[in-house]
N, CA, C and O atoms as CSV, one atom per row, in Angstrom:
chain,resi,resn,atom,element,x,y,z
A,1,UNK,N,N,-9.615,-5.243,29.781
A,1,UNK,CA,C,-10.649,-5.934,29.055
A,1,UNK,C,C,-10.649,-5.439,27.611
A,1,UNK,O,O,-10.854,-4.318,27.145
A,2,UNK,N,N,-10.280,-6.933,26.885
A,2,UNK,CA,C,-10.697,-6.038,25.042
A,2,UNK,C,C,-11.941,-6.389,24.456
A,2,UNK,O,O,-12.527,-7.471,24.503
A,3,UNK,N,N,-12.358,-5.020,23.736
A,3,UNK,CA,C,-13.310,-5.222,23.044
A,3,UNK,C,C,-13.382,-6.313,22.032
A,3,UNK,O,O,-12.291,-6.820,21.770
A,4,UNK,N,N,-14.338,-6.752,21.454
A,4,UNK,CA,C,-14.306,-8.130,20.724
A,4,UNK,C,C,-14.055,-7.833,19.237
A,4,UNK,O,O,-13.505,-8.451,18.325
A,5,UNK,N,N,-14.885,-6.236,19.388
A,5,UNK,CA,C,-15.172,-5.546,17.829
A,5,UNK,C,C,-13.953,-5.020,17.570
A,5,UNK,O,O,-13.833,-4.660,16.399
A,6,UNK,N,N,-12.596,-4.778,18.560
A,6,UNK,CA,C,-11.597,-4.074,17.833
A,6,UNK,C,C,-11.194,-5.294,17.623
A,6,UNK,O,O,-11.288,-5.564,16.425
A,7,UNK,N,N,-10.575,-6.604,18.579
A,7,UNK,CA,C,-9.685,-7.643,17.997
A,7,UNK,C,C,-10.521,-9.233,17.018
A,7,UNK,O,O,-10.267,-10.424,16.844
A,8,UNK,N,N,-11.727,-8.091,16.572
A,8,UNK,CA,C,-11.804,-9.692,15.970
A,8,UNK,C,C,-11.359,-8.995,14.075
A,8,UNK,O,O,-11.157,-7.831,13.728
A,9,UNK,N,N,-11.350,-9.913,13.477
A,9,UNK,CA,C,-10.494,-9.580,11.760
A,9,UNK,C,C,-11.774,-9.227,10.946
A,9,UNK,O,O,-12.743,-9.944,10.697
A,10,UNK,N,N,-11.489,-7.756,10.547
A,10,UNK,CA,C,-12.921,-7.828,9.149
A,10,UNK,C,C,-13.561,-8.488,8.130
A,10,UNK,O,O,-13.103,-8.137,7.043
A,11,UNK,N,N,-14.202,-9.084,8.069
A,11,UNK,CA,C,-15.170,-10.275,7.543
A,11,UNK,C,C,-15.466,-8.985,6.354
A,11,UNK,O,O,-15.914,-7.854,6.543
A,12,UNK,N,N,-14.870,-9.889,4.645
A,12,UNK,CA,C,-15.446,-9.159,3.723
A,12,UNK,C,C,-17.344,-9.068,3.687
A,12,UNK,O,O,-18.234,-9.628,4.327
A,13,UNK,N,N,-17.316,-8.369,2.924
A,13,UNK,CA,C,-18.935,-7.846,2.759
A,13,UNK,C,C,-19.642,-9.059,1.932
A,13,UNK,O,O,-20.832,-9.303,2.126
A,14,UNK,N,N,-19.032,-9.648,1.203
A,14,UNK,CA,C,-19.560,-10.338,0.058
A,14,UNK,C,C,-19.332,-11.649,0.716
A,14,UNK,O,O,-20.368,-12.268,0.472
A,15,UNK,N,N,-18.728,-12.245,1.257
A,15,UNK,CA,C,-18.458,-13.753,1.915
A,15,UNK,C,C,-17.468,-14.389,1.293
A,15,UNK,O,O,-17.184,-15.501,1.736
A,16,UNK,N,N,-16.985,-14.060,0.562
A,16,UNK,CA,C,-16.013,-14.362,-0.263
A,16,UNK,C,C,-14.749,-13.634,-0.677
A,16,UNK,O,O,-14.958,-12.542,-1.207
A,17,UNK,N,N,-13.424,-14.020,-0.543
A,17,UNK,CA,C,-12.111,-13.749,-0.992
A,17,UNK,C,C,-11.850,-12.916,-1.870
A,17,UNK,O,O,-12.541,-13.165,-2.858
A,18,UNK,N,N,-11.089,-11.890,-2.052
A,18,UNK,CA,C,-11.216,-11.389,-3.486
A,18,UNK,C,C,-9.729,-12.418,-4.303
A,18,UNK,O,O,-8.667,-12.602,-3.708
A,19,UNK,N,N,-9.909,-12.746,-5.175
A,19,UNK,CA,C,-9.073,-13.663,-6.087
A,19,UNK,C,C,-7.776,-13.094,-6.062
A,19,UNK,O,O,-7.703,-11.866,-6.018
A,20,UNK,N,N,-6.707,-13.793,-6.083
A,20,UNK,CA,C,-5.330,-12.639,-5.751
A,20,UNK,C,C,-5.190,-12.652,-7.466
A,20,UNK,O,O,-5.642,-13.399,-8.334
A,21,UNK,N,N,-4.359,-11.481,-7.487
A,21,UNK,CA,C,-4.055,-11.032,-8.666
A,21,UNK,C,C,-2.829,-11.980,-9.864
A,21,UNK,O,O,-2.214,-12.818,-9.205
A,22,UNK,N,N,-2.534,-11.985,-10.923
A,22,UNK,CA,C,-1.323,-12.900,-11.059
A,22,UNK,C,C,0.084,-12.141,-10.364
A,22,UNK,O,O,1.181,-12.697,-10.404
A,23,UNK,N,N,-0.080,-11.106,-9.875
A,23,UNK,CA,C,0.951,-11.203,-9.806
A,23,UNK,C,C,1.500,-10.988,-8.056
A,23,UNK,O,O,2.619,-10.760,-7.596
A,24,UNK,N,N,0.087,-11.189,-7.359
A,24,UNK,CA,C,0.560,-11.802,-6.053
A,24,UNK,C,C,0.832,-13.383,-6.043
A,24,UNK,O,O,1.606,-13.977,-5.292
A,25,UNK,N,N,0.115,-13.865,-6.933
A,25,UNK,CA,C,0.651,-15.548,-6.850
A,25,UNK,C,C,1.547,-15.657,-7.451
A,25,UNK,O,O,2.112,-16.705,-7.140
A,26,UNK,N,N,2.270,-14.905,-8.529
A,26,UNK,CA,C,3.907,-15.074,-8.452
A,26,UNK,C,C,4.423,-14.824,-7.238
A,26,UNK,O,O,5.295,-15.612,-6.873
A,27,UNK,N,N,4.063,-13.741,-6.330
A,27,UNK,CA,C,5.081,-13.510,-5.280
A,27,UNK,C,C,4.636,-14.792,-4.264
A,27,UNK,O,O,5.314,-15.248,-3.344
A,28,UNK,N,N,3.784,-15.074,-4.544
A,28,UNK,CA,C,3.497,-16.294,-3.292
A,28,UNK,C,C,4.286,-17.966,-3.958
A,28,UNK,O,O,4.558,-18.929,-3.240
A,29,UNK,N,N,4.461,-17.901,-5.182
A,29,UNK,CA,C,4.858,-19.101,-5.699
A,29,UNK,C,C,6.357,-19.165,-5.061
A,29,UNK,O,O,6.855,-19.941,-4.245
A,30,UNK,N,N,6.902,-17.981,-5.794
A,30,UNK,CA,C,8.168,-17.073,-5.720
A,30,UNK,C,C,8.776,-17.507,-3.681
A,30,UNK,O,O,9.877,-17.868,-3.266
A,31,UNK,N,N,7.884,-17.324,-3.170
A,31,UNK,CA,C,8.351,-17.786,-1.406
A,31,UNK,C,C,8.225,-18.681,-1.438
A,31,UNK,O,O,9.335,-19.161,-1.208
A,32,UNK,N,N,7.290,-19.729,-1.641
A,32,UNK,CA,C,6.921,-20.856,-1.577
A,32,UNK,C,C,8.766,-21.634,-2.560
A,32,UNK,O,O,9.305,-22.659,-2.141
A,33,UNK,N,N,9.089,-21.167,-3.268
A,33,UNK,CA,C,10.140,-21.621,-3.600
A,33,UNK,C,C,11.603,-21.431,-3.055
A,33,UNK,O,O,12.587,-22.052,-3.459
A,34,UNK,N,N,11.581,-20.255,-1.847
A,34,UNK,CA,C,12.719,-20.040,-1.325
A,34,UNK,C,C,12.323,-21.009,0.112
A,34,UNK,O,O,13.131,-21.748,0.675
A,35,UNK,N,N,11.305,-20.860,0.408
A,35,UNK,CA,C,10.987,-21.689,1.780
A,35,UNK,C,C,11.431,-23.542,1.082
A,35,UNK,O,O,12.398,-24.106,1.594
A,36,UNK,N,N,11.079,-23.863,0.588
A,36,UNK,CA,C,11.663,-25.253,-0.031
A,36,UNK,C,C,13.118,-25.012,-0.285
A,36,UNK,O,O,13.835,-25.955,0.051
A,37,UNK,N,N,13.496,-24.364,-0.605
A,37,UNK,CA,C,15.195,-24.568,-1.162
A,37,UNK,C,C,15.996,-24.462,0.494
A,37,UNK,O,O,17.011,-25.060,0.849
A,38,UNK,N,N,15.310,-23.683,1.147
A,38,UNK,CA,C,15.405,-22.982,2.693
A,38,UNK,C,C,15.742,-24.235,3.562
A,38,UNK,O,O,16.519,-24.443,4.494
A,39,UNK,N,N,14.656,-25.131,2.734
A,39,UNK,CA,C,14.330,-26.185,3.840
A,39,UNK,C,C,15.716,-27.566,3.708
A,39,UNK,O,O,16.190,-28.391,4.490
A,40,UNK,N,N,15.992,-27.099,1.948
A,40,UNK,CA,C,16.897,-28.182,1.401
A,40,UNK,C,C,18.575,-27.662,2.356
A,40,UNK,O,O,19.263,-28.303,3.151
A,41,UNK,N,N,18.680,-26.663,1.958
A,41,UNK,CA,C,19.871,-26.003,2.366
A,41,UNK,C,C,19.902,-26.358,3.914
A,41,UNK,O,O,21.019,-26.756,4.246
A,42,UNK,N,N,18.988,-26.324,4.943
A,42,UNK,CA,C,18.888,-26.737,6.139
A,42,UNK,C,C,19.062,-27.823,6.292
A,42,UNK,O,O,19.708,-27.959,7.331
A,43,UNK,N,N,18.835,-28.826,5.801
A,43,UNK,CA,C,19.831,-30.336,5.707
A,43,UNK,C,C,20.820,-30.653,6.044
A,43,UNK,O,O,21.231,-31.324,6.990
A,44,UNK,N,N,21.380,-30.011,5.009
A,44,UNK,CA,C,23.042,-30.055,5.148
A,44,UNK,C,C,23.453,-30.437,6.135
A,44,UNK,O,O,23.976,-31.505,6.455
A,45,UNK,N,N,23.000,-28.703,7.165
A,45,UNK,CA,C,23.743,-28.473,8.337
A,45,UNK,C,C,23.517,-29.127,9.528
A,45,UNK,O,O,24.062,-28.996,10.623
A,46,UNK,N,N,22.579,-29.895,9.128
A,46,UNK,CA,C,22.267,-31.061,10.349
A,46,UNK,C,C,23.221,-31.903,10.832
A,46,UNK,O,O,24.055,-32.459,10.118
A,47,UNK,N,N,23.117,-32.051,12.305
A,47,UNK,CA,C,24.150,-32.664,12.865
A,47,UNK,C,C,23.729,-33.083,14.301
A,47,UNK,O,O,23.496,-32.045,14.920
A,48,UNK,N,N,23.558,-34.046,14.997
A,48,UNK,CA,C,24.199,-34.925,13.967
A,48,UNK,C,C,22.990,-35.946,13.233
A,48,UNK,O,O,21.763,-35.911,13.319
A,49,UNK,N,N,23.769,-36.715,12.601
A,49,UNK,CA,C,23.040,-37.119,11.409
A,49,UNK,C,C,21.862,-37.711,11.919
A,49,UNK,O,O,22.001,-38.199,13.040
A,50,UNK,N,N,20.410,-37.833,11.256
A,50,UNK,CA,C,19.376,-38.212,11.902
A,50,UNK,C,C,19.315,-39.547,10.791
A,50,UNK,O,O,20.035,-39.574,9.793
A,51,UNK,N,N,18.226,-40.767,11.174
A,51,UNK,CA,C,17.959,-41.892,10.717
A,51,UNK,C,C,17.201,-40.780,9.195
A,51,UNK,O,O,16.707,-39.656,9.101
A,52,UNK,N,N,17.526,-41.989,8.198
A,52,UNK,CA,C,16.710,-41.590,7.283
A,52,UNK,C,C,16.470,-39.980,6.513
A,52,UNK,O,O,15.510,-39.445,5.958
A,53,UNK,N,N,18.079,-39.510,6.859
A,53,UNK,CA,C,18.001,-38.145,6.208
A,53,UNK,C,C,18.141,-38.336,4.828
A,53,UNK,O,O,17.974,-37.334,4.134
A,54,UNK,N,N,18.442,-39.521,4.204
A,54,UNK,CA,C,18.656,-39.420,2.653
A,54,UNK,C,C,17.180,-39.429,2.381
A,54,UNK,O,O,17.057,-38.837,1.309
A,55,UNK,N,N,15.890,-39.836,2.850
A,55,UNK,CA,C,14.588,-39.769,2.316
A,55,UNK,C,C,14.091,-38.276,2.806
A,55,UNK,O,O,13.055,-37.745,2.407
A,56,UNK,N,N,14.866,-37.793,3.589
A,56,UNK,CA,C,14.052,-36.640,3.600
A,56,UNK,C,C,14.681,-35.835,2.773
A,56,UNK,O,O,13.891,-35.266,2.019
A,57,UNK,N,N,15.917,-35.523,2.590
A,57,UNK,CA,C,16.529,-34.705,1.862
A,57,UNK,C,C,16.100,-35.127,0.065
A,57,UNK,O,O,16.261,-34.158,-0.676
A,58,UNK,N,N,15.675,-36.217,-0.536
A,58,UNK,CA,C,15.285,-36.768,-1.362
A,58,UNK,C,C,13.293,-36.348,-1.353
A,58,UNK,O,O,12.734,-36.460,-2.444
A,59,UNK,N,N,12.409,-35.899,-0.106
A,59,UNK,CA,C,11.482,-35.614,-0.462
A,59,UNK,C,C,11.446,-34.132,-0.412
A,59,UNK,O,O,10.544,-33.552,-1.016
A,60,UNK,N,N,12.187,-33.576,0.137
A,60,UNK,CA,C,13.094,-31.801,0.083
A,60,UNK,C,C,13.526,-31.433,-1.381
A,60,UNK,O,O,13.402,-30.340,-1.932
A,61,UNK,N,N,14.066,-32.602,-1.891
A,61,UNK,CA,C,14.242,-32.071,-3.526
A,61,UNK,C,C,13.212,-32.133,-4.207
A,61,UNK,O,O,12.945,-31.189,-4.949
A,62,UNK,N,N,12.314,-33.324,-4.130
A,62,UNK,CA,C,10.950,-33.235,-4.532
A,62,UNK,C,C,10.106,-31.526,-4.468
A,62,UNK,O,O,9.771,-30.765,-5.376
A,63,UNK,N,N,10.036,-31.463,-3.548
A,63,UNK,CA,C,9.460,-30.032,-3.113
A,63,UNK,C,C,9.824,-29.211,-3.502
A,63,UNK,O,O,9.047,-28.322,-3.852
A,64,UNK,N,N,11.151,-29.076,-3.641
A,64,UNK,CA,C,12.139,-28.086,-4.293
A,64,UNK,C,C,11.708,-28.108,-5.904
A,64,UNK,O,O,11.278,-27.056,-6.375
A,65,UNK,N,N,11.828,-29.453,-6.881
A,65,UNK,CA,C,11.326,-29.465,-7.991
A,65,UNK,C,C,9.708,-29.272,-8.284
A,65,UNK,O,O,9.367,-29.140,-9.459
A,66,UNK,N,N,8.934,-29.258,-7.480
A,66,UNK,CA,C,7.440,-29.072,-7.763
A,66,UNK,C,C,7.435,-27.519,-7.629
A,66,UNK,O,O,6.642,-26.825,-8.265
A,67,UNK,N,N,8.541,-26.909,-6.604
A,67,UNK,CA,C,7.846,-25.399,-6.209
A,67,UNK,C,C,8.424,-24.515,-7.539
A,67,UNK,O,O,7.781,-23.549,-7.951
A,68,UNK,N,N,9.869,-24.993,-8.257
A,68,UNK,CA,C,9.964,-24.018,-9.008
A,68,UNK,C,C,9.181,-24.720,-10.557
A,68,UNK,O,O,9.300,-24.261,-11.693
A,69,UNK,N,N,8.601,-25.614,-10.245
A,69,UNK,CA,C,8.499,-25.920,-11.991
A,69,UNK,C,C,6.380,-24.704,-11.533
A,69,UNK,O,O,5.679,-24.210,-12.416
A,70,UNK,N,N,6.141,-24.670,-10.335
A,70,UNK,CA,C,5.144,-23.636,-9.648
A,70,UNK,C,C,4.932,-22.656,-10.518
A,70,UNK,O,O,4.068,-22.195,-11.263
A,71,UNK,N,N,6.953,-22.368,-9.856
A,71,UNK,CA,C,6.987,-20.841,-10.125
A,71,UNK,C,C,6.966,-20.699,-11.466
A,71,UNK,O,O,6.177,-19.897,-11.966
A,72,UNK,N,N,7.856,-21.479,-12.281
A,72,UNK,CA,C,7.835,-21.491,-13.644
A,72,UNK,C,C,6.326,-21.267,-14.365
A,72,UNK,O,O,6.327,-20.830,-15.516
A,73,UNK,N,N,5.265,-21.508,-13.822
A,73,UNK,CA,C,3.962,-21.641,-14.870
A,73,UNK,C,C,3.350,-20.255,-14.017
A,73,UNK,O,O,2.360,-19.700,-14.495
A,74,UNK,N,N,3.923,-19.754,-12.834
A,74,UNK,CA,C,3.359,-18.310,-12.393
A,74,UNK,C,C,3.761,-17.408,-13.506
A,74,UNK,O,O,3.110,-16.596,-14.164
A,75,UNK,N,N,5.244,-17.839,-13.544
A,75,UNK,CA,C,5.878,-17.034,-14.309
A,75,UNK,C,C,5.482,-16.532,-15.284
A,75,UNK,O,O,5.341,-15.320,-15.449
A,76,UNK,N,N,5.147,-17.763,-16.402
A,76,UNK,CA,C,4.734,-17.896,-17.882
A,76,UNK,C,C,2.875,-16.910,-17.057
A,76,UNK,O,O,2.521,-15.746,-17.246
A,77,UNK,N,N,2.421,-17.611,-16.523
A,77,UNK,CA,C,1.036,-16.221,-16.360
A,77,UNK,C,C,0.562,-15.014,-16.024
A,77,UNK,O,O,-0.587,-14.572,-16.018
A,78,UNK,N,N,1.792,-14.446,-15.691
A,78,UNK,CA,C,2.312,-13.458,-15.670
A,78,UNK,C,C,2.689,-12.362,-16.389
A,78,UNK,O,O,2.394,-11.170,-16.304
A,79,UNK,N,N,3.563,-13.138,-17.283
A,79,UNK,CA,C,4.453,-12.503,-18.492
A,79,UNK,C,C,3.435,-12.565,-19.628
A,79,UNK,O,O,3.565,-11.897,-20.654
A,80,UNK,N,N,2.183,-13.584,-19.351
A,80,UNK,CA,C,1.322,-13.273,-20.576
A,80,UNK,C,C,-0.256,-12.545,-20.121
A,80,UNK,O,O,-1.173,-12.296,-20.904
A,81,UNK,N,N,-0.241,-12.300,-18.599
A,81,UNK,CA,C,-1.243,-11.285,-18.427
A,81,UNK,C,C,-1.078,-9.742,-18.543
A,81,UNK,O,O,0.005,-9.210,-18.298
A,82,UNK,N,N,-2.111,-9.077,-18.899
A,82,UNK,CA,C,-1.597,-7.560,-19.058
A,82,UNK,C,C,-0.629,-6.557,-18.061
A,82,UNK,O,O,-0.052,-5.566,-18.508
A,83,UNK,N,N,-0.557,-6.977,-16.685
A,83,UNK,CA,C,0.030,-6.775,-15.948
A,83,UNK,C,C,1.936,-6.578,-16.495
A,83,UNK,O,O,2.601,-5.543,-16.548
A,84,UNK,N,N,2.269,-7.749,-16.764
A,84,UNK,CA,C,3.422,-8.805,-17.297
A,84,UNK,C,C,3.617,-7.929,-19.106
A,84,UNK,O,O,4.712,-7.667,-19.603
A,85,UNK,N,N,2.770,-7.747,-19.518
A,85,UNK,CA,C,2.778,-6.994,-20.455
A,85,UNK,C,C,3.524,-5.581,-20.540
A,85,UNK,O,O,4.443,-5.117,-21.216
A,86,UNK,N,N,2.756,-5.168,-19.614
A,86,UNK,CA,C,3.152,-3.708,-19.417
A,86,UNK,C,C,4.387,-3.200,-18.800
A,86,UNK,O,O,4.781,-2.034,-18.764
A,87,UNK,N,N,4.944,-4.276,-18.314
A,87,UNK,CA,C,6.336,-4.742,-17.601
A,87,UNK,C,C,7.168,-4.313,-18.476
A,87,UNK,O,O,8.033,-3.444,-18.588
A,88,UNK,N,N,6.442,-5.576,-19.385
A,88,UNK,CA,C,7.754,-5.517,-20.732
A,88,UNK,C,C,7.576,-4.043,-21.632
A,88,UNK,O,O,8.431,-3.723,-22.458
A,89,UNK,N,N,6.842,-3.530,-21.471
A,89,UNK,CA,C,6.984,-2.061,-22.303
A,89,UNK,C,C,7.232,-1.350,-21.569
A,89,UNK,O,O,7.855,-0.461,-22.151
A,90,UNK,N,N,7.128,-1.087,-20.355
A,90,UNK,CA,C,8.043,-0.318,-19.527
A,90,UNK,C,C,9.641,-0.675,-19.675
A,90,UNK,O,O,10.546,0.103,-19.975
A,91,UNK,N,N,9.705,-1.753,-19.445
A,91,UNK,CA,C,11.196,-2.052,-19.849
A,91,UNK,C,C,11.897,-1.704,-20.967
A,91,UNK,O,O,13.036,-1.274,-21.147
A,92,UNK,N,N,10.993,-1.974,-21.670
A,92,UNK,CA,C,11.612,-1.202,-23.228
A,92,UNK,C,C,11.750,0.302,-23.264
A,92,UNK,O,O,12.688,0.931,-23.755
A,93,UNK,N,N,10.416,0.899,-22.527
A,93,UNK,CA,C,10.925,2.515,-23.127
A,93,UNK,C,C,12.399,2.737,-22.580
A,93,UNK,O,O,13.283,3.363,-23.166
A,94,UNK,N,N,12.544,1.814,-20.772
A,94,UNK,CA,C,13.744,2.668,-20.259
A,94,UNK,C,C,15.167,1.976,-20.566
A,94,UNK,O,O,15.114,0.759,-20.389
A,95,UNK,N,N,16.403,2.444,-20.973
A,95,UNK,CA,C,17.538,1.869,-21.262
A,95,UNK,C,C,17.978,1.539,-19.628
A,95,UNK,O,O,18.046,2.137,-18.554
A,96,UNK,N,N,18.298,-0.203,-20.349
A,96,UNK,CA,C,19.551,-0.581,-19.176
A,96,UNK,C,C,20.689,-0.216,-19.412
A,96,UNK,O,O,21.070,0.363,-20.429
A,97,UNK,N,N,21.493,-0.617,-18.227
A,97,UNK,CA,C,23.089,0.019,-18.077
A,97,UNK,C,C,23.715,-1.424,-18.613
A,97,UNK,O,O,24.933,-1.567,-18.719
């Protein structure tokens, strides 16, 4: 017999989400764009051929172009929040190879 209080999920205090940071929604844009390309590349290998794979593989590129033009504007909010900032001056103090 399980207790209810160990398997049920902690309910924040406030009722509300805490806002993800920018730079978990890059990493979430960032999947969200390999799971679409994931999905395109899985096409291919289909076999055998199903009715109407040119519309799906055609709404697969769709997806594919919405998730990185996504990632693209995570990107850009990122690179201009302080987070993304500090990136880039870390990068600078240390020499690449």
């Amino acid at each position: 017999m399980r207790s209810t209080l160990l398997s049920a999920p902690a309910a924040p205090v406030s009722g509300a989400a805490p806002a993800p940071t920018v730079r978990q929604q890059l990493a979430r844009m960032q999947s969200v764009m390999f799971d679409a390309r994931h999905a395109l590349y899985a096409l291919r290998d289909e076999y055998p051929r199903q009715p109407a794979r040119f519309a799906r593989i055609r709404a697969a590129i769709l997806r594919l172009r919405q998730a990185r033009a996504a990632y693209k504007s995570a990107c850009e909010a990122f690179h201009a929040s302080p987070e993304g900032q500090q990136l880039q001056r870390l990068r600078q103090q240390h020499a690449r190879w």
